[in-house]
C-alpha positions as CSV (number, residue, x, y, z in Angstrom):
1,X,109.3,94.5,106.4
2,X,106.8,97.0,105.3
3,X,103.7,97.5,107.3
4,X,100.5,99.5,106.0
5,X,97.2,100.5,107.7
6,X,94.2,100.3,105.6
7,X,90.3,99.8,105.1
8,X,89.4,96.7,103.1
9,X,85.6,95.9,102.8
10,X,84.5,98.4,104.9
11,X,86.6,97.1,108.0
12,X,90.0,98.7,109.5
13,X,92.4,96.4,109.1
14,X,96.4,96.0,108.3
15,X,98.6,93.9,106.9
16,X,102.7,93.3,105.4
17,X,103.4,95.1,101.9
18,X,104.7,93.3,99.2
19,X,105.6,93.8,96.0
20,X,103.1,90.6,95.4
21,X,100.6,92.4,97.2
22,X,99.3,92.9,100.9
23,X,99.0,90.2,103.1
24,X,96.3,90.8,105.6
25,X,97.6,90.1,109.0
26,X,94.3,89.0,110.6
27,X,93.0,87.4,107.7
28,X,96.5,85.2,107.7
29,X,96.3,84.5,111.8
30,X,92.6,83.2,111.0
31,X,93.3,81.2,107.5
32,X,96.2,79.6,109.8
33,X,93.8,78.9,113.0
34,X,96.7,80.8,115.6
35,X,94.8,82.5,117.9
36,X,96.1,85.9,119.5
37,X,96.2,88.1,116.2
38,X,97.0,92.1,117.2
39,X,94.0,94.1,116.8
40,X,96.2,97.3,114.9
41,X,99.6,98.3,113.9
42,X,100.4,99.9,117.1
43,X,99.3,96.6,119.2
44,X,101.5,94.7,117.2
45,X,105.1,96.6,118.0
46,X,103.7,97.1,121.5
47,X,103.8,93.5,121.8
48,X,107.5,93.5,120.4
49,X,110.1,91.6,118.5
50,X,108.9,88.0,118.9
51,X,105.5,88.8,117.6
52,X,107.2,90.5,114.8
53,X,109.4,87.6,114.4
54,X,106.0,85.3,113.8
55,X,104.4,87.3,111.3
56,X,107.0,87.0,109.3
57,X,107.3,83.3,109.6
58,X,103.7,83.4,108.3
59,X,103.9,86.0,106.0
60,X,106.6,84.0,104.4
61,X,104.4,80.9,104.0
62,X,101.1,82.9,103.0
63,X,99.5,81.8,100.1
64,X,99.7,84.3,97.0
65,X,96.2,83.7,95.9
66,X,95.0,85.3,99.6
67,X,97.0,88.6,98.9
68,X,95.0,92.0,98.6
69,X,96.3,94.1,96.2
70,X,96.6,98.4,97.1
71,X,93.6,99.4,94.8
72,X,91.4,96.7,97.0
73,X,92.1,98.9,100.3
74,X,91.7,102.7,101.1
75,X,95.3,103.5,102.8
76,X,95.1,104.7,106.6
77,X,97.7,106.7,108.3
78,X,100.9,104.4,108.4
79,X,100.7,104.6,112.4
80,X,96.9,105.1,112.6
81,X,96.1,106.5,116.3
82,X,99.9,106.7,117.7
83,X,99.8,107.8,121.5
84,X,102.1,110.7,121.0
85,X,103.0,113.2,117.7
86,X,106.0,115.2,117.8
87,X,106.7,117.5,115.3
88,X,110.2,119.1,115.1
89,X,110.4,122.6,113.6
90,X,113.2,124.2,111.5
91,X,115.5,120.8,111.7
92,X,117.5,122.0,108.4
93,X,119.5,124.7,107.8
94,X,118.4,125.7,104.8
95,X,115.2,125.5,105.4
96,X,115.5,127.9,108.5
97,X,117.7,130.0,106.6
98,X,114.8,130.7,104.0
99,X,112.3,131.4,106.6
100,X,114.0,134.2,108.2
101,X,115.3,132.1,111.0
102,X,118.6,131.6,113.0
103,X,118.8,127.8,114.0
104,X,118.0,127.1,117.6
105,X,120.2,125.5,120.0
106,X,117.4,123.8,120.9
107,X,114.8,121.7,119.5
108,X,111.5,123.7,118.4
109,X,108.8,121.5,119.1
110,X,104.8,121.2,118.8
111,X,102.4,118.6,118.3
112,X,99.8,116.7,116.1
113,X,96.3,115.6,117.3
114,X,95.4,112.1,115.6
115,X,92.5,113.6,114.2
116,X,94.3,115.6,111.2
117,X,95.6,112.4,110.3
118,X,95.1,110.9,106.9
119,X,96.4,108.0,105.2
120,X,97.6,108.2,101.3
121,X,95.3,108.2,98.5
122,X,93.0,110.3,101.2
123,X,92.0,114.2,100.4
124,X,93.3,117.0,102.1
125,X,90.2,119.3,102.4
126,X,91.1,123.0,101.6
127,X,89.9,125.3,104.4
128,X,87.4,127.6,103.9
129,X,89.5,130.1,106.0
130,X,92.7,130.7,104.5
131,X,94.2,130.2,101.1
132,X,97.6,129.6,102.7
133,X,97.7,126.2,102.8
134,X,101.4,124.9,102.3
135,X,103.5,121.6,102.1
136,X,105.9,119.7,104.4
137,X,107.3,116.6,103.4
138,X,109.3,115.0,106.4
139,X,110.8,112.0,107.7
140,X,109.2,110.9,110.3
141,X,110.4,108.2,113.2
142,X,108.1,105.2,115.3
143,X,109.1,104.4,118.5
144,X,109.2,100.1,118.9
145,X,110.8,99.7,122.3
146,X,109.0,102.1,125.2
147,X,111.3,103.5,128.2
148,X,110.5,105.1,131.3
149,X,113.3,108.0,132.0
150,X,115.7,109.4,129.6
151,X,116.9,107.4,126.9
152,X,120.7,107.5,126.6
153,X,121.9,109.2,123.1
154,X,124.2,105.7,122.4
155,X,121.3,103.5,123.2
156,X,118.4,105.7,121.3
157,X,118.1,103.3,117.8
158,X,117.5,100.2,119.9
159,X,114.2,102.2,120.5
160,X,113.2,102.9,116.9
161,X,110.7,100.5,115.2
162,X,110.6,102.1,111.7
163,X,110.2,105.2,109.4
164,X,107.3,106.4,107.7
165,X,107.1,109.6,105.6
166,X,104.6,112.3,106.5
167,X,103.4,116.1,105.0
168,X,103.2,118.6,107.6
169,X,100.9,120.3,105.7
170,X,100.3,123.7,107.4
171,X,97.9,126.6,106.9
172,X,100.5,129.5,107.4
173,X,98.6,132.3,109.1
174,X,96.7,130.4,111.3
175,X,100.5,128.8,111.9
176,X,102.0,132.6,112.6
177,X,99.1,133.9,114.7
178,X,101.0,133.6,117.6
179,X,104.1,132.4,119.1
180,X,102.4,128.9,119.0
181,X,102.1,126.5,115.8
182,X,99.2,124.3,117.1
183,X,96.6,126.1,115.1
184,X,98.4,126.3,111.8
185,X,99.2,122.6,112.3
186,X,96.1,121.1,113.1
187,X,93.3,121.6,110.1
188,X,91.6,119.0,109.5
189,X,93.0,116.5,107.2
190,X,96.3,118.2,107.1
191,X,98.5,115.1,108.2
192,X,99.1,112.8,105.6
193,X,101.1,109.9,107.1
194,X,102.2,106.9,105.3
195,X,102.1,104.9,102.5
196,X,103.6,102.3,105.0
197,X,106.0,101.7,107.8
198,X,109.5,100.7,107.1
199,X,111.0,98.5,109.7
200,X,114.4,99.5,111.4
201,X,116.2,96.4,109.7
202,X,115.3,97.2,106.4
203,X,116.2,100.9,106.4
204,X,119.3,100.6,108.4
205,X,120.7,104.1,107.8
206,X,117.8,107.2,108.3
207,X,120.5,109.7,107.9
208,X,120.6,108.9,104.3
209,X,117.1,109.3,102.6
210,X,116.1,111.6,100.0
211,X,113.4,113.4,100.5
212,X,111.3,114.6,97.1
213,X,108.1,116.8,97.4
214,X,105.7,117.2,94.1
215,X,102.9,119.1,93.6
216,X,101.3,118.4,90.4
217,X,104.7,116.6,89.0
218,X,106.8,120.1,89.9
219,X,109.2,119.1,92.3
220,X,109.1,121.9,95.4
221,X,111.3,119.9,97.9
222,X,114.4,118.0,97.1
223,X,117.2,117.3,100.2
224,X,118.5,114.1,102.3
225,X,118.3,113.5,106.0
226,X,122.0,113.9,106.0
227,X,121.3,117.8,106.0
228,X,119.1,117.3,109.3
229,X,121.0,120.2,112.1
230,X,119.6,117.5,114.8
231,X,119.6,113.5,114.5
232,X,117.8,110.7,116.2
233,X,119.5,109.8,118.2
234,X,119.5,113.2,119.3
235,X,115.8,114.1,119.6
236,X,115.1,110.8,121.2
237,X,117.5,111.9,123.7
238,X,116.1,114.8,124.4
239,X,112.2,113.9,124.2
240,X,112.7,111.2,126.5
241,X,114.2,114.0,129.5
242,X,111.0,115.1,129.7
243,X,108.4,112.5,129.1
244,X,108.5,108.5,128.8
245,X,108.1,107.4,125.5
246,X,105.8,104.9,124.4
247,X,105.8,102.0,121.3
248,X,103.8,104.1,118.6
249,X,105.1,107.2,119.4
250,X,105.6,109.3,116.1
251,X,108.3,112.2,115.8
252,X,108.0,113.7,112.9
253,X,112.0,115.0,112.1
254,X,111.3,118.5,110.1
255,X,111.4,119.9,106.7
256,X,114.4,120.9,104.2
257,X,113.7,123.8,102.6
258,X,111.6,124.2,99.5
259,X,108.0,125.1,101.0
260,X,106.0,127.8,99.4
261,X,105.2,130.5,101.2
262,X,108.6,131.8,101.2
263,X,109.1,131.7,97.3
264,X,108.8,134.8,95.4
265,X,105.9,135.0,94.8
266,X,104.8,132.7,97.3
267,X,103.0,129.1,96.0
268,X,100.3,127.8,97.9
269,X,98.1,124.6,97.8
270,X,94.3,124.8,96.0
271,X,91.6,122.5,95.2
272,X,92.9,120.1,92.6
273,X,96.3,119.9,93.3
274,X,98.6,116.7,94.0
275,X,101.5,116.6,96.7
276,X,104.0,113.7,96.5
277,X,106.8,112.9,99.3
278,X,109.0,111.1,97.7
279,X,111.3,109.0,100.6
280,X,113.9,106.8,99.4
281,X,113.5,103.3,100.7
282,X,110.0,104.2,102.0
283,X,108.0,105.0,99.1
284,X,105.2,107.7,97.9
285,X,103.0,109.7,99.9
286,X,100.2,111.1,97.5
287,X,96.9,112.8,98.4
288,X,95.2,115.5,96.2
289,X,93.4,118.5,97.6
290,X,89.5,119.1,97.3
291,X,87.7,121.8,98.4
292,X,85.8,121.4,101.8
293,X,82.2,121.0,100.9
């Protein structure tokens, strides 16, 4: 099942893709008279399987005519206010390699605030001070099941919900200031996250998807989550010895290498442009860059 976050007529709402369309989840809990519809995306997997179970059963029986179709609604971030953002730095060889960096024996890790997230189709806004701004294009992991305590490595994919694909899109000398990212990696509108949310039993394998990244058609970024130094399993593992993690959670699982501002000459982001991340299985994440007015 595919899930997506959106606004339709003005109000936040969200509903199961389709390839026939969108069916609204509130709109199909009301046309049915069941009471008890979950107000958001992250409501619905806190609530857990058997909820998920229904929709399905409903979605199944909806009626075509009701569905909305994806120029109707104005895409929100896949997970729209998650409770945690992880984001895993230099999680591919390569991509550490081309950065100047040896690969850590441990995780490198930093965080996203919800309010540099953007859905797809939204505008990244160029900041007025840098002209560094630079792609990411990642997998990116939503907890289902929460746990209190470490979650064992064998046991860490019975906590996994779905996939998403997201653009750490990073404004590189803020990002290089200091020892610490969190500037760099929370401009406004720098998180684009989405189109949707794959569930775990449709994209059974994450350590196979391809990840593409385009700007303006060129493609910058081309690798598979096969390459990643550090799994799921893995960084679940290890998130979870240090903090409980909760349904809605996002871990964003790092880059390949491809980004510009270690190219020769260095390429970055301007007004105008279009940035893709391509995932297989998940879709296309698009947003174009405007300047900040």
């Amino acid at each position: 099942m595919k899930l997506a976050s959106y606004i339709s007529q003005g109000i936040p709402s969200f509903g199961v893709w389709q390839e026939s369309g969108i069916i609204d989840i509130p709109a199909l809990y009301q046309t049915s008279g069941t009471s008890g519809a979950p107000a958001s995306v992250v409501e619905l997997i806190e609530r857990g399987p058997a909820l998920m179970e229904t929709i399905k059963a409903m979605a199944a029986n909806a009626d075509p005519a009701a569905h909305r179709t994806p120029a109707d609604v104005e895409l929100l971030p896949s997970v729209p206010r998650p409770p945690k953002f992880f984001c895993i730095g230099r999680n591919y060889v390569e991509h550490a390699k081309e950065a100047g960096f040896e690969m850590s024996p441990n995780p490198i890790m930093f965080n996203r605030y919800n309010a540099t997230l953007i859905g797809s189709g939204q505008n990244v806004l160029y900041p007025k001070v840098s002209e560094q701004l630079d792609w990411e294009g990642e997998l990116a992991v939503v907890i289902g099941k929460p746990h209190k305590g470490q979650i064992a490595v064998e046991d860490a994919m019975d906590h996994v919900f779905g996939y998403t694909a997201f653009n750490d899109i990073t404004v590189r000398d803020y990002q290089f200031r200091t020892t610490q990212y969190i500037a760099g990696k929370n401009f406004r509108t720098t998180g684009p996250l989405g189109p949707v949310i794959v569930t775990a039993d449709e994209l059974k394998d994450p350590h196979n998807v391809e990840i593409v990244t385009r700007v303006n058609g060129e493609q910058m970024q081309k690798d598979n989550t096969a390459s990643m130094y550090f799994d799921v399993p893995f960084i679940i593992n290890h998130l979870s010895e240090f903090i409980d993690l909760e349904a809605g959670d996002v871990i964003a699982m790092g880059t390949p290498a491809g980004v510009g501002f270690k190219r020769n000459p260095p390429i970055f982001l301007k007004p105008g442009d279009v940035v893709e991340v391509d995932l297989s299985g998940i879709g296309v994440l698009k947003n174009t860059v405007v300047e900040d007015s």
